[in-house]
C-alpha positions as CSV (number, residue, x, y, z in Angstrom):
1,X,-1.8,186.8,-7.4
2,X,-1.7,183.2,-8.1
3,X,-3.3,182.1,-11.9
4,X,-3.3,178.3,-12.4
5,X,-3.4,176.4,-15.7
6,X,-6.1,178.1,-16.7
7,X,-7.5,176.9,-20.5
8,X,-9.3,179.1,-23.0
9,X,-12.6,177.8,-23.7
10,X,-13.4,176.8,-27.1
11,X,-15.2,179.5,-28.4
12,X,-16.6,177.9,-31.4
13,X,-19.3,175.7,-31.3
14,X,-18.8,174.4,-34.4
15,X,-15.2,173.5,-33.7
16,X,-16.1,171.5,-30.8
17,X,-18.8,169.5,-32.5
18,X,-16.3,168.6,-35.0
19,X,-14.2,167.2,-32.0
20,X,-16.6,165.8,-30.3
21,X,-17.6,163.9,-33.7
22,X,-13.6,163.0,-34.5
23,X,-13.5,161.3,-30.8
24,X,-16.5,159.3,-31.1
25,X,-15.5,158.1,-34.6
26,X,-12.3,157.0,-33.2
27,X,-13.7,155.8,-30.6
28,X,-15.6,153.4,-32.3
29,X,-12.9,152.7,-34.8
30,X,-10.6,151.4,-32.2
31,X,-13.2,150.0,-30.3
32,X,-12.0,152.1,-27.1
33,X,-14.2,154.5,-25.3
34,X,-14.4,157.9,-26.0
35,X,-13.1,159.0,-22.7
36,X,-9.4,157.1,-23.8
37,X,-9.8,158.9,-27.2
38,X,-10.0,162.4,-25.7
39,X,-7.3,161.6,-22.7
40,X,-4.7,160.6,-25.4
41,X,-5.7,164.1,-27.2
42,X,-5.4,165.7,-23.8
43,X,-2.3,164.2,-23.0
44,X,-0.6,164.6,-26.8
45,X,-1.7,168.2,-27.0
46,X,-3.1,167.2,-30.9
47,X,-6.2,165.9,-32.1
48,X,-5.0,165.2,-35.6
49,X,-6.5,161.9,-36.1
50,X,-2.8,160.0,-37.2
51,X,-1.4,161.0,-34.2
52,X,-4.1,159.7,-32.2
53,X,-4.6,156.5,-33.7
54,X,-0.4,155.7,-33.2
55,X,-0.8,156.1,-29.6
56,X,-4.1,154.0,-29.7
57,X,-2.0,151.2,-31.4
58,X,0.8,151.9,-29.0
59,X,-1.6,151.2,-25.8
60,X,-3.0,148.4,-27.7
61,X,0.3,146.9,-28.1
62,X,1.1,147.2,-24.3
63,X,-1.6,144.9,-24.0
């Protein structure tokens, strides 16, 4: 019996409006696109937004 990395779904649809609104703020913020704003959440594991903007201004940097 093989189970994968299987997520739980967001159950709250008011939670994930609320995300959806933090990345698109960010998003626009930074002036990135909102698909690099939720991969750097992905990828940190956190979407507190301090967190996120350090790795923005880390990539940015790299630049």
């Amino acid at each position: 019996m093989a189970q994968g990395n299987v997520k739980a779904e967001n159950t709250d649809p008011a939670a994930a409006i609320k995300v959806e609104e933090e990345v698109a703020y960010l998003a626009k913020r930074h002036r990135v696109s909102p698909a690099i704003v939720r991969e750097i959440m992905r990828r940190t594991g956190s979407s507190e937004r301090g967190a996120v903007e350090r790795e923005i201004q880390k990539g940015k940097a790299r630049r």
